[in-house]
DRENDO-1510 file (C-alpha; in Angstrom, 1 decimal, always signed):
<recs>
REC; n; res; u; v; w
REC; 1; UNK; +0.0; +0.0; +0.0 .
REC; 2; UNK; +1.6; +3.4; -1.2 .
REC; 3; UNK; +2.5; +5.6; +2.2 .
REC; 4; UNK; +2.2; +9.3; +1.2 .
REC; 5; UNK; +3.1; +10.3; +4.5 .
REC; 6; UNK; +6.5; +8.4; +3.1 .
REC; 7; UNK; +6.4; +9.8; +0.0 .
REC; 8; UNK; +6.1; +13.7; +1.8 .
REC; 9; UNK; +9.3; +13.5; +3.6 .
REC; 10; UNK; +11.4; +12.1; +0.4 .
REC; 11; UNK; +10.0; +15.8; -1.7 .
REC; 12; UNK; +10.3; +17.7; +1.3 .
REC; 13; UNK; +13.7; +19.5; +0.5 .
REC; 14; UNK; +12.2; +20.5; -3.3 .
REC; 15; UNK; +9.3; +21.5; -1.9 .
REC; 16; UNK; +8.1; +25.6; -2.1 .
REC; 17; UNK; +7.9; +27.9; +0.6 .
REC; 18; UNK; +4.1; +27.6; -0.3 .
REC; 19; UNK; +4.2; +23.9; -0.2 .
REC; 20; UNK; +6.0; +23.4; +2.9 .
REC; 21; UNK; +3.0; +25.2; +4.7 .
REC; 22; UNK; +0.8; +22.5; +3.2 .
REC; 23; UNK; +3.1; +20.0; +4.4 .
REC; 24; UNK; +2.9; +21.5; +8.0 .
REC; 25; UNK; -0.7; +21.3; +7.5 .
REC; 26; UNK; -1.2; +17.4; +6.7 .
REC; 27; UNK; +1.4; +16.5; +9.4 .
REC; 28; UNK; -1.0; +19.0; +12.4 .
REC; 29; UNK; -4.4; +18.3; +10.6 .
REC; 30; UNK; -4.4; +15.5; +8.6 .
REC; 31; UNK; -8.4; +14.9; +9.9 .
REC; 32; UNK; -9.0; +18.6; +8.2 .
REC; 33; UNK; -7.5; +18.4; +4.8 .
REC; 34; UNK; -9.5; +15.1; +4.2 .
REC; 35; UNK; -12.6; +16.3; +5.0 .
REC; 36; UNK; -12.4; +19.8; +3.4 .
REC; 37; UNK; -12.7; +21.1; +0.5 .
REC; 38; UNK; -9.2; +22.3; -2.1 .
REC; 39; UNK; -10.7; +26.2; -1.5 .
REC; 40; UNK; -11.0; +25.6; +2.7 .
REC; 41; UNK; -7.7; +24.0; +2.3 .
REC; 42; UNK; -6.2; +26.9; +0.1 .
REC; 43; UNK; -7.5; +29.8; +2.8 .
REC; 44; UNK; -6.4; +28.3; +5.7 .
REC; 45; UNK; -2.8; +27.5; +4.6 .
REC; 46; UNK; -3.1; +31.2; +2.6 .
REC; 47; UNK; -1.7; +30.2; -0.6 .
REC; 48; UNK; -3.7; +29.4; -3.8 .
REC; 49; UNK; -6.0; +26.6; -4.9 .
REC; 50; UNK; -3.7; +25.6; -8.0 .
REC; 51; UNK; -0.8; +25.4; -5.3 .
REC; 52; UNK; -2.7; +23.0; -3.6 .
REC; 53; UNK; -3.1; +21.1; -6.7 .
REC; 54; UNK; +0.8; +21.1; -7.5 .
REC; 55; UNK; +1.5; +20.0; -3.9 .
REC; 56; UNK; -0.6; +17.0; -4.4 .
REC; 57; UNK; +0.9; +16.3; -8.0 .
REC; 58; UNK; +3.8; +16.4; -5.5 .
REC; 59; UNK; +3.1; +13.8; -3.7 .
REC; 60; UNK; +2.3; +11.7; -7.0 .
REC; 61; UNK; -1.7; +12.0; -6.7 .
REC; 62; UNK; -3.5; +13.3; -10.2 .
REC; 63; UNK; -6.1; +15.5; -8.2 .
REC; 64; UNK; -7.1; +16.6; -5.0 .
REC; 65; UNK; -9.4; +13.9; -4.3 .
REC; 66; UNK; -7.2; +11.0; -5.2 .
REC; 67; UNK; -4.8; +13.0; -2.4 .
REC; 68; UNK; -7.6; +12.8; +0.0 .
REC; 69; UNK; -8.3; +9.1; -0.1 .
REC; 70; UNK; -4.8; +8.7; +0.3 .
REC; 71; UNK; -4.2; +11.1; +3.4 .
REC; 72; UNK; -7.6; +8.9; +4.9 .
REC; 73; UNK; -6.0; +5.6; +4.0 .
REC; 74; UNK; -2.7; +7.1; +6.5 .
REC; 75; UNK; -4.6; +9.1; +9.3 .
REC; 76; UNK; -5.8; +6.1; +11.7 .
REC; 77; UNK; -2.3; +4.4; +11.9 .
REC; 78; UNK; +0.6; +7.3; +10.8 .
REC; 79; UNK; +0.5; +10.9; +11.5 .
REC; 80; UNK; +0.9; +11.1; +14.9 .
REC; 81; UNK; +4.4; +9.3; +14.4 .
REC; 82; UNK; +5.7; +12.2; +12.2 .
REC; 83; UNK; +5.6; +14.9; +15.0 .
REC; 84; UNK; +7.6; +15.8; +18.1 .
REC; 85; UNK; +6.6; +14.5; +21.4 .
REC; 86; UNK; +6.1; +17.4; +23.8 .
REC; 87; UNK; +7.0; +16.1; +27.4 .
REC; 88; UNK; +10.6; +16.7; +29.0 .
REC; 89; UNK; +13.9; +15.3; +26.9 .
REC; 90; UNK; +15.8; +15.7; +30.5 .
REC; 91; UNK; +17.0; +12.2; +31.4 .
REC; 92; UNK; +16.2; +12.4; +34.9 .
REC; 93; UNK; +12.6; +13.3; +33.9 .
REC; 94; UNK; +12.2; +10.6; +31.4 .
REC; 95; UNK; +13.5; +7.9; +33.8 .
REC; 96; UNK; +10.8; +9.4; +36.8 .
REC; 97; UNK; +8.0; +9.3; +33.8 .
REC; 98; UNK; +9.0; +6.0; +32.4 .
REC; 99; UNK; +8.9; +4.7; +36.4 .
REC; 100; UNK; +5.6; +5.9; +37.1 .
REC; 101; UNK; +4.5; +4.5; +34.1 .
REC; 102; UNK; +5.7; +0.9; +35.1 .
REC; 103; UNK; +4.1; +1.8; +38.2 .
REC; 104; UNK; +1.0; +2.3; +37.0 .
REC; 105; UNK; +0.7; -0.5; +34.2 .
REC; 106; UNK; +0.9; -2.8; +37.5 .
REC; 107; UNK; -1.4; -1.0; +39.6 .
REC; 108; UNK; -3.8; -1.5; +36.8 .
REC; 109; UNK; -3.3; -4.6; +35.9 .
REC; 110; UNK; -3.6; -6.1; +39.5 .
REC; 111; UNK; -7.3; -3.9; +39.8 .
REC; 112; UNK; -8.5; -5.3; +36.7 .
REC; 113; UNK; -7.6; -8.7; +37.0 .
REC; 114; UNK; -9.6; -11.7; +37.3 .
REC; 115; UNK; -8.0; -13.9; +40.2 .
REC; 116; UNK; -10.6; -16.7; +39.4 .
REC; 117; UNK; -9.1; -16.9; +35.9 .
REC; 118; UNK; -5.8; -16.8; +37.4 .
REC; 119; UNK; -5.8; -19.2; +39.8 .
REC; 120; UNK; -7.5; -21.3; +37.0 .
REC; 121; UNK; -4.9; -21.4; +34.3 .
REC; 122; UNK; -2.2; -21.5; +37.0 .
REC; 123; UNK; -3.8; -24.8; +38.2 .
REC; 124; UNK; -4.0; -26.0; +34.5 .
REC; 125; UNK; -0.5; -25.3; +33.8 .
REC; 126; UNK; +1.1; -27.0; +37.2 .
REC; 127; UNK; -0.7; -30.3; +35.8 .
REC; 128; UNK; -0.2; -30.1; +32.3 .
REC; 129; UNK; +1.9; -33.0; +30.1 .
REC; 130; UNK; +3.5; -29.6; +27.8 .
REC; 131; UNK; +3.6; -25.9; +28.1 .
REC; 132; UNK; +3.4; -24.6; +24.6 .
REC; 133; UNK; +3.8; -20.3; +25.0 .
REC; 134; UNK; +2.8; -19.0; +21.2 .
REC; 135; UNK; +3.8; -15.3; +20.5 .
REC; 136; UNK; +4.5; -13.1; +17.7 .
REC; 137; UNK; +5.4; -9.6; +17.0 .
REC; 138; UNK; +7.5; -7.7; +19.5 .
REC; 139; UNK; +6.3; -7.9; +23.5 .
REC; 140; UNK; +4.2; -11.5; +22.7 .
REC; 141; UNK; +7.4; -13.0; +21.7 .
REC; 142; UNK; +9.5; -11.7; +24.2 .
REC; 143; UNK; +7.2; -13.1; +26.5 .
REC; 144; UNK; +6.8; -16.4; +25.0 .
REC; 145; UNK; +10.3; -16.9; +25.8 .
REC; 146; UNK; +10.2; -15.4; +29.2 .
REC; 147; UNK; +7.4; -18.1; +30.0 .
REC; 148; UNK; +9.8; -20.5; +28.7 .
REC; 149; UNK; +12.4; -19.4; +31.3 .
REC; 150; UNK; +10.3; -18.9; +33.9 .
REC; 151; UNK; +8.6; -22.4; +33.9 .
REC; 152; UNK; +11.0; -25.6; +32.5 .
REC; 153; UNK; +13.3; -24.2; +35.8 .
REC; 154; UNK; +10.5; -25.7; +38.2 .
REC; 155; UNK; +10.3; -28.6; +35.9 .
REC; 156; UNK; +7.6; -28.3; +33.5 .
REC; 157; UNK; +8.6; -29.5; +29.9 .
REC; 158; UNK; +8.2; -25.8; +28.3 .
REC; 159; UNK; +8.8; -24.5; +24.5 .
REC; 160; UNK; +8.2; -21.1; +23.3 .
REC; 161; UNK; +7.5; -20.6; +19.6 .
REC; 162; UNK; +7.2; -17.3; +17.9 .
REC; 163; UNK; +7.1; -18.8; +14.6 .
REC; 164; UNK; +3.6; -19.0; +13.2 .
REC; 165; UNK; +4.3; -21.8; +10.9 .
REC; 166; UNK; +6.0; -23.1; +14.0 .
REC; 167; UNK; +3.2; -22.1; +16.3 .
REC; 168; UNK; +0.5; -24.6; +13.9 .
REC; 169; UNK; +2.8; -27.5; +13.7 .
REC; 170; UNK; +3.5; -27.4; +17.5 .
REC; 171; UNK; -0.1; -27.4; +17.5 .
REC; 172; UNK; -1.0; -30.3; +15.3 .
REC; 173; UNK; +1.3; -32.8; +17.7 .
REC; 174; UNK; -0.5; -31.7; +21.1 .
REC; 175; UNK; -3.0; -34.0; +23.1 .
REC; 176; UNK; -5.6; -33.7; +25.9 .
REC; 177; UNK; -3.0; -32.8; +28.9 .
REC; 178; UNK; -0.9; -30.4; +27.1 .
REC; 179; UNK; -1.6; -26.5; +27.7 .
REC; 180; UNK; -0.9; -23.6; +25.1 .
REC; 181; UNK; -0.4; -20.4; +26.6 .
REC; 182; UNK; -1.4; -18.0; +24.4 .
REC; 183; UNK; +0.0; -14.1; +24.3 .
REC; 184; UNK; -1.3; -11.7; +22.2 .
REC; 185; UNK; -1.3; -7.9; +23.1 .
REC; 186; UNK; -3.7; -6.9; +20.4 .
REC; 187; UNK; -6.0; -10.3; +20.5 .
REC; 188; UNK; -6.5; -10.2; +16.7 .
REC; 189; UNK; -3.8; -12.0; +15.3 .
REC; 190; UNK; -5.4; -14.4; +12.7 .
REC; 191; UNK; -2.3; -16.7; +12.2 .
REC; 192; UNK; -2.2; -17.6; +15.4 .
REC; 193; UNK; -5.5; -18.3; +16.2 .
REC; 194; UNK; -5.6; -20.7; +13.0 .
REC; 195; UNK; -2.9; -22.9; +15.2 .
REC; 196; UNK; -5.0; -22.6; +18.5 .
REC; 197; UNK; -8.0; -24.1; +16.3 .
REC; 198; UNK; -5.5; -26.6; +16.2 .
REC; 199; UNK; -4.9; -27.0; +19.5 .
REC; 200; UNK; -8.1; -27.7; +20.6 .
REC; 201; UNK; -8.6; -29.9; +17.8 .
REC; 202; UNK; -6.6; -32.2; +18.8 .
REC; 203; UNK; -7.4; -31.6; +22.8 .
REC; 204; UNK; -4.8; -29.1; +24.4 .
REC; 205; UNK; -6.5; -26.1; +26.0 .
REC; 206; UNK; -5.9; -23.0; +25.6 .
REC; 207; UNK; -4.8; -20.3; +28.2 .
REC; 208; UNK; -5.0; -16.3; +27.0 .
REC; 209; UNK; -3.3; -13.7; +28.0 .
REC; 210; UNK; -5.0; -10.8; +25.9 .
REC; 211; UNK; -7.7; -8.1; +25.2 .
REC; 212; UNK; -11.2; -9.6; +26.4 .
REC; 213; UNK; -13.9; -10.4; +23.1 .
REC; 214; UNK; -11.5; -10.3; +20.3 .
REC; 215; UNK; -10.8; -13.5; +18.2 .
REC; 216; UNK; -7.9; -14.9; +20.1 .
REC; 217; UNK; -9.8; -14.8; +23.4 .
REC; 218; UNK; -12.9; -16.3; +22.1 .
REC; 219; UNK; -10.9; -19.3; +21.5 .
REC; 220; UNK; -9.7; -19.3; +25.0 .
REC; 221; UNK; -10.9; -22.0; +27.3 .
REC; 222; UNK; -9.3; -19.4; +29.8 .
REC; 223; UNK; -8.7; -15.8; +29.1 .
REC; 224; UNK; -6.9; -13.6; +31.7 .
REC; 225; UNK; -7.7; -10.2; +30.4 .
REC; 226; UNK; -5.2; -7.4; +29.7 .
REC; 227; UNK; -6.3; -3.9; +27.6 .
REC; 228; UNK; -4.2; -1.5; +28.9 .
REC; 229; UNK; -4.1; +1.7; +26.7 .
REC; 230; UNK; -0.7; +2.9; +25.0 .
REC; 231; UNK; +0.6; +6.4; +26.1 .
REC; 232; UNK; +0.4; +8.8; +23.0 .
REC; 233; UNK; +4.2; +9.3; +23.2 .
REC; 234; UNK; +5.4; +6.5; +20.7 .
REC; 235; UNK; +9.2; +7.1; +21.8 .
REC; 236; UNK; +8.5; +5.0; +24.9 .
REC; 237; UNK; +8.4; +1.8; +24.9 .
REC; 238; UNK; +4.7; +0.1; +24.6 .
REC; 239; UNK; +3.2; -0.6; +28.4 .
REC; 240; UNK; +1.8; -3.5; +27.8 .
REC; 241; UNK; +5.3; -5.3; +28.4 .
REC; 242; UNK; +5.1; -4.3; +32.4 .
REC; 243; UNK; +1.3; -5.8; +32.2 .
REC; 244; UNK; +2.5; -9.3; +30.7 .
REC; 245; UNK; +5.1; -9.6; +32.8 .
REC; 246; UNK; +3.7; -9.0; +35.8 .
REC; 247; UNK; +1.0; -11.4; +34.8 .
REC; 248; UNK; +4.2; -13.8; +33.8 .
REC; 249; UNK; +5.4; -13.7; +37.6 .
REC; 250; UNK; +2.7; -14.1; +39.1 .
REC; 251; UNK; +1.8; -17.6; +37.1 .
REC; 252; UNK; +5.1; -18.7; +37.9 .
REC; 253; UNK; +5.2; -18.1; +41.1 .
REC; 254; UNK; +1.4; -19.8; +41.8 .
REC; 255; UNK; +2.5; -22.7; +39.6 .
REC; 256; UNK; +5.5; -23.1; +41.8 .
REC; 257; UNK; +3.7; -22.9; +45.5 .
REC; 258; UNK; +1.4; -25.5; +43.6 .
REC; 259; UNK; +3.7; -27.9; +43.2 .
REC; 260; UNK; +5.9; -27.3; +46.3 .
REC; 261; UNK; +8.7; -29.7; +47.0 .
REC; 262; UNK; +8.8; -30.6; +42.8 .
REC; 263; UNK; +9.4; -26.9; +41.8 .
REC; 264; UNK; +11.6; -26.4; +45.2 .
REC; 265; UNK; +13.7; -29.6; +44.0 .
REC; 266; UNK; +14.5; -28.3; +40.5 .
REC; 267; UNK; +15.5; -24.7; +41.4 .
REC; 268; UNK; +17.8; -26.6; +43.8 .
REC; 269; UNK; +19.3; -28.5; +41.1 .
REC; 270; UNK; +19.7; -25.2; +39.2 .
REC; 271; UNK; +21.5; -23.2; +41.7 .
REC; 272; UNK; +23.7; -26.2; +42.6 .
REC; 273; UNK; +24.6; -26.7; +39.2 .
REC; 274; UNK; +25.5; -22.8; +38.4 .
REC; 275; UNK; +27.1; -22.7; +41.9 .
REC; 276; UNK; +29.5; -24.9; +40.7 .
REC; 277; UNK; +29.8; -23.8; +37.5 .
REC; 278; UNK; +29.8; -20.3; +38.3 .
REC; 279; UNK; +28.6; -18.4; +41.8 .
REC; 280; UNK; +31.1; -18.3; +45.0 .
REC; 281; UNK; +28.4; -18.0; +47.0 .
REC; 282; UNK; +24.6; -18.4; +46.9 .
REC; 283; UNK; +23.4; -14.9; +46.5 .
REC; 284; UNK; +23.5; -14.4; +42.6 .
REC; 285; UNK; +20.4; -14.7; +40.3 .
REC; 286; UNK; +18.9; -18.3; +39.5 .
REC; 287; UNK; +20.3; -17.9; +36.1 .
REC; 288; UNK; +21.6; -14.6; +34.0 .
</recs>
């Protein structure tokens, strides 16, 4: 799909004194110059109607309207990436922000969750034969392989797969007893809900961790809810990463009190093992 918002910054520099202020004009108001007219576009930016028209010829669009459609096609999903963020570029400012926005993702997250749920899937998990953790895109799949980490350690035969093609031959090998944990920050991602179709085909349930009512939670036998907004300054990193993992930890640590002296036997085995290998004492990190 052509990007003119792509295609504006490559013309900039030939661009007009004229044509600039159109420029300045779709970056602010892209909502306004798709909805009005070439005249109400041509007074508010004070130049001309024909230099309206050139600027769009500009941008590789034969008239005004064909500019339109493409500025529509770009205003949901773009614009609000091509301008500055206005909040504080101190450092010690952006670390106190980006720490109260941790803080707060957690807050939420623990007020809207649903312990039932919870305490559910975590009880599913601590019996299951396999622990399959599906993402894909960027905080899904780092996830995936944090639930891998956090889980084989107390002795739960645990893959992560962030590979859709992956994700639906996993899939097509499970059986009743094995549990796919599914993480999805949007909840509509079509590939892999083909592979948790799959899943339950063939008699693995499904655990969710996303956004209630949207196709990947419908085919849930357990959905632990997470819709947290994102902050409007793209720059920082996307909150839903504190949400997840928070929600990772917390599995963990319920699966492990669930089955006690089992999970308290293999991190035993791990810490000897890297105390040997590594530690001169016992106050490092289970693992790097």
């Amino acid at each position: 799909m052509r990007d003119i918002l792509s295609v504006l910054q490559q013309v900039e520099p030939e661009l007009s004194k004229s044509e600039r202020i159109l420029a300045a004009l779709l970056r602010n108001d892209a909502d306004f110059m798709v909805n009005a007219g070439i005249t109400d576009v041509a007074k508010r930016a004070g130049v001309s109607p024909p230099t309206v028209t050139r600027f769009c010829r500009r941008l590789g669009c034969e008239s005004y309207t064909a500019f339109k459609m493409q500025v529509a096609q770009v205003t949901f999903g773009g614009t609000r990436y091509l301008t500055a963020n206005a909040s504080s570029a101190d450092p010690d400012d952006v670390a106190d922000s980006l720490l109260a926005q941790l803080q707060a993702a957690a807050v939420k997250t623990r007020e809207a969750l649903d312990m039932k749920a919870v305490v559910g899937a975590a009880e599913t998990i601590a019996g299951s034969n396999l622990l399959a953790a599906f993402g894909s895109g960027g905080t899904s799949s780092m996830i995936s392989d944090e639930v891998q980490n956090r889980f084989f350690r107390l002795g739960l035969r645990t893959v992560s797969i962030t590979d859709h093609a992956m994700q639906l031959m996993q899939a097509a090998t499970l059986k009743p007893g094995d549990v796919v944990l599914a993480l999805s920050v949007s909840g509509r991602n079509l590939q892999m809900a083909n592979a948790l179709e799959a899943a339950r085909t063939y008699g693995a349930t499904v655990i969710a961790l996303t956004r209630p009512d949207r196709p990947i939670s419908e085919l849930a036998d357990i959905t632990i809810g997470l819709d947290l907004p994102e902050g409007d300054n793209i720059l920082r990193p996307s909150t839903s990463r504190y949400a997840f993992l928070f929600v990772t930890d917390l599995l963990a640590t319920l699966v492990a009190m669930h089955l006690g002296d089992g999970a308290r036997e293999n991190l035993r085995r791990v810490k000897y093992q890297l105390s040997n290998a590594r530690d001169p004492d016992d106050k490092e990190a289970l693992g790097d």
